[in-house]
VOSEVO-275913 format. One record per residue (C-alpha): residue in one letter; x, z, y. Coordinates in steps of 0.25 Angstrom, whole numbers, plus 5000, padded with zeros to 4 digits. Layout:
BEGIN
AXZY;...
//
This chain:
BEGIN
X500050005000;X500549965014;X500850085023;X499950055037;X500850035050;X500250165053;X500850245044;X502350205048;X502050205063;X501950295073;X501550325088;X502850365096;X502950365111;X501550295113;X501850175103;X501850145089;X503050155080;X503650145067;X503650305062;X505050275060;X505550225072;X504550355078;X505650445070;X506950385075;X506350405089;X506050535086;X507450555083;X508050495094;X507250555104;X507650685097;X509050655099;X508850615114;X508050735117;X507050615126;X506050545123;X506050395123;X504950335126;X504350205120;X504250125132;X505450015134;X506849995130;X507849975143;X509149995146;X508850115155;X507950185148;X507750245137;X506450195127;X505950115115;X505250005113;X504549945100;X504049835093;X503249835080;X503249975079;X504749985079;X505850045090;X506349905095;X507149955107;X507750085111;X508550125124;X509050265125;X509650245139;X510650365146;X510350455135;X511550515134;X511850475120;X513050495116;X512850435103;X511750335098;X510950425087;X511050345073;X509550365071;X509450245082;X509850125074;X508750185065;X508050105074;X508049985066;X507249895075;X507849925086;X508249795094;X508549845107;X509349975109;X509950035123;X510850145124;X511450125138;X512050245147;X512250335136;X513650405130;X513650335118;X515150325112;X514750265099;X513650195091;X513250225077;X513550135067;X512150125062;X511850035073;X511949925065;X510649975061;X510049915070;X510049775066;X508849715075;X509649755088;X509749655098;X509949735110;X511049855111;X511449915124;X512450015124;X512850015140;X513550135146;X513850215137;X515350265130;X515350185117;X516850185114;X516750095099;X515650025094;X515350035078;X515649895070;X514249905063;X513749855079;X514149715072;X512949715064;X511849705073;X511449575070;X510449555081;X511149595094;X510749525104;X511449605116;X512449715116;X512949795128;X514049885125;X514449895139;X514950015148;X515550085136;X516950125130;X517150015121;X518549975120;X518549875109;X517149785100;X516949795086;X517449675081;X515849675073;X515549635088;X515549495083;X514549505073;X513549525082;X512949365081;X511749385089;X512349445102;X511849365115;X512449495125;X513549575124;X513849685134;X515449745136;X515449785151;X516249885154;X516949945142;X518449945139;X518549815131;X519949755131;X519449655120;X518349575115;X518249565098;X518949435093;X517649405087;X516749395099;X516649245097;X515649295086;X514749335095;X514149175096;X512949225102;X513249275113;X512749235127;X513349345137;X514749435136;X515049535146;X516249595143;X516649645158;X517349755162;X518149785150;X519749775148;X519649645142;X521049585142;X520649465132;X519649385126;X519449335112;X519749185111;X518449175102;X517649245115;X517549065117;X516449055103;X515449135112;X514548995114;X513449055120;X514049135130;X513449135143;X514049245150;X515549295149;X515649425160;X517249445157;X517649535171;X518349645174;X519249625163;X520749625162;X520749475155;X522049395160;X521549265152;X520249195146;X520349115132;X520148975134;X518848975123;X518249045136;X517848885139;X517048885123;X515848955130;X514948845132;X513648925138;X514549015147;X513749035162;X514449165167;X515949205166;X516449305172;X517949345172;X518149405185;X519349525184;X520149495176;X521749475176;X521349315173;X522549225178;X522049105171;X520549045167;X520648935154;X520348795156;X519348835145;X518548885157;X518148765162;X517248705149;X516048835153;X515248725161;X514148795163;X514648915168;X513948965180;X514749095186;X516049115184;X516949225189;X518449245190;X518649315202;X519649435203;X520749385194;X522249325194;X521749185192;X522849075199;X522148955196;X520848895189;X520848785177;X520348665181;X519348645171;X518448745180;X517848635188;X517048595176;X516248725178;X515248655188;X514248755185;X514548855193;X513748945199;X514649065202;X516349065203;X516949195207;X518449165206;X518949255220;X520049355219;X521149265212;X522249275221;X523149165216;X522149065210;X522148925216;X521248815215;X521648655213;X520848545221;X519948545207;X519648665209;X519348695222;X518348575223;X517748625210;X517448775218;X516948685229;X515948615220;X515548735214;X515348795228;X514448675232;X513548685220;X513248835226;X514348905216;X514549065221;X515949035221;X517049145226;X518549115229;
//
């Protein structure tokens, strides 16, 4: 005999829930010492939301956790799940039970290593580690297939795994803010980058499969140590904002007047850097098609 959806569901919070979903809240809010309410999940605030009687989404925003309770990846179909501006320093490895995540935001808090069982969230859509304490990736950072976003603002980065080129569907890469002094060469398979947000690093070069990046609109690789751009640079035709202001660049490759489609060129604050005649009427076409351009 079937069991009725009444028998395995309950009212929590003023909406109906799977009895056991209704026991991990419990729990949680036992933990917390809060209630959380069943009314949206956001980055700043701190709620639930559901979807066929099951916890789909959960934010515990500036709770002052300072370490995510295991009972959480209980929460099995769970696809979104906030956790900014806590004191987190670690996440649990069962994590990776939570195999229908597609959003996991983990901003401001002071996670110094993240467990390799991360690698098997299959369905990650977006993940923002940034403002943490990270020093270096798991290299089962690559087997997240699914990613579109990734978030490393602000963290203590001095590298980025060999295998990001794994990462074939990603679309935006902020890795800004960090102590990045290189970049993989495979950084070039990410074909459906859009956005690359590479300042305030302490990069001195650029690998030339930076020009492999068909669907690239936004680079941004303003202070740094840069001395030289590759030649590469020139094959991101539809590239649409562009900045490379505030390094030590002397001159330009050539193959930059190709880039005709411009909407933003910030290149002020390199004290040596010269233009050839190319150049200088390439700046002034750009300029003339209404380019914000800075020298």
């Amino acid at each position: 005999m079937v069991k009725s959806k009444q028998n395995k569901t309950k009212s929590y919070h003023g909406t109906i829930l799977d009895s056991n979903d209704v026991e991990i809240l419990k729990k949680i809010e036992n933990l917390l010492g809060t209630i959380i309410p069943a009314e949206k999940c956001s980055f700043y605030n701190t709620g639930f939301i559901t979807k066929n009687y099951r916890v789909t989404g959960l934010s515990l925003h500036a709770q002052n956790l300072q370490e995510l309770p295991e009972i959480v990846c209980d929460l099995t179909s769970l696809e979104k799940l906030f956790l900014r501006d806590n004191n987190l320093t670690s996440l649990p490895n069962q994590i990776e039970n939570l195999q229908r995540l597609k959003n996991f935001d983990v901003f401001n808090n002071k996670i110094r290593s993240l467990p390799p069982s991360i690698g098997n969230l299959k369905n990650l859509v977006r993940l923002d580690l940034s403002r943490n304490l990270l020093i270096e990736l798991p290299e089962e950072i690559g087997r997240l297939k699914s990613l579109r976003r990734l978030g490393l603002l602000n963290l203590d980065l001095t590298s980025l795994p060999s295998n990001i080129g794994s990462l074939t569907s990603l679309e935006d890469l902020t890795a800004s803010d960090n102590q990045l002094i290189k970049l993989p060469e495979k950084i070039g398979n990410l074909k459906n980058l859009k956005t690359l947000y590479l300042h305030k690093n302490h990069l001195s070069s650029i690998p030339s499969s930076i020009g492999d990046l068909p669907k690239l609109l936004g680079l941004s690789l303003h202070d740094n140590y840069l001395e030289s751009i590759p030649e590469s640079l020139g094959r991101l035709e539809q590239l649409k904002k562009l900045r490379l202001e505030n390094n030590r660049l002397n001159f330009l490759p050539q193959s930059l007047v190709n880039l005709q489609k411009l909407q933003s060129f910030w290149i002020s604050n390199n004290p040596n850097l010269k233009f050839t005649k190319e150049l200088e009427d390439w700046v002034n076409f750009l300029k003339g098609n209404n380019c914000r351009v800075r020298i």
